[in-house]
Phi, psi and omega in degrees: 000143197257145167254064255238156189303137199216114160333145192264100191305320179307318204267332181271330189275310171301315179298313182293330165307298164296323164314063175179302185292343184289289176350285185286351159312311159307318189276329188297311195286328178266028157249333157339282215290037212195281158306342166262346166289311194303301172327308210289329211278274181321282180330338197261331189267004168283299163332315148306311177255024165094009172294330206232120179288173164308298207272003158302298182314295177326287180340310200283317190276296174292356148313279199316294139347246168359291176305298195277350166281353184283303167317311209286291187306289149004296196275305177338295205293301190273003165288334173279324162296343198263337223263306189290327179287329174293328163316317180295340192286316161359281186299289182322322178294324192276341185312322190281020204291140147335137151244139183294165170230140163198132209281131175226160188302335165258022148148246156253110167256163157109202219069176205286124129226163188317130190268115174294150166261164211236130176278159209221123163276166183251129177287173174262133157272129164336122155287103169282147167249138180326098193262117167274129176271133183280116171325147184266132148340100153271118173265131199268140188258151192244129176271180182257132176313095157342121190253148147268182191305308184253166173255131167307168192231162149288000000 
């Protein structure tokens, strides 16, 4: 009786599970990060009409600031987790390729079978002998002496 390889449904229903909570991790933060630029947007136009003095303003700017690099670092983070799980669902998925089968009146052929090894031959090594190379000619090129500004006089 033939058995043929079968996904691990659990280890695949838990991997689609974190993918799915990352996902929506993500989508929350950039709706975070949506309300609070709108919010930040109301404060500049209180400001613009004098409700709010500049240093209300400054404050609101440095809060926000603060809140969006905490999102911006947030959303990074679990984009790189959705990013490492799908790979693993990937992996797990491509794991699943078909092995061919094939049904004949005398029973089922094909499937993993043992890959004969293949024996490796051993080169020979060559002896080569040990040649010494005759030094290269170096030519010195000779230059002209540098005079400074003055001359000795005679």
């Amino acid at each position: 009786m033939v058995h043929i390889k079968r996904m691990n449904e659990s280890l695949f229903a838990k991997i689609l599970k974190q993918l799915n909570v990352a996902g929506e991790l993500v989508r929350s933060r950039q709706e975070e990060k949506q309300g609070l630029l709108d919010e930040f947007d109301q404060e500049s136009k209180r400001f613009f009409f004098g409700k709010i003095s500049e240093r209300a303003l400054m404050s609101s700017v440095k809060k926000t600031n603060k809140e969006l690099a905490r999102l911006d670092a947030d959303m990074r983070s679990n984009i790189a987790t959705a990013r490492s799980t799908g790979s693993k669902a990937m992996k797990l998925v491509s794991a699943q390729a078909p092995v061919r089968y094939r049904a004949t009146l005398s029973g089922t052929v094909g499937g993993v079978t043992k890959k004969k090894v293949k024996r490796v031959k051993k080169v020979k090594k060559v002896k080569r002998k040990v040649v010494k190379k005759k030094a290269k000619k170096r030519t010195v090129k000779k230059t002209k002496r540098k005079t400074t500004g003055k001359r000795k006089k005679r």
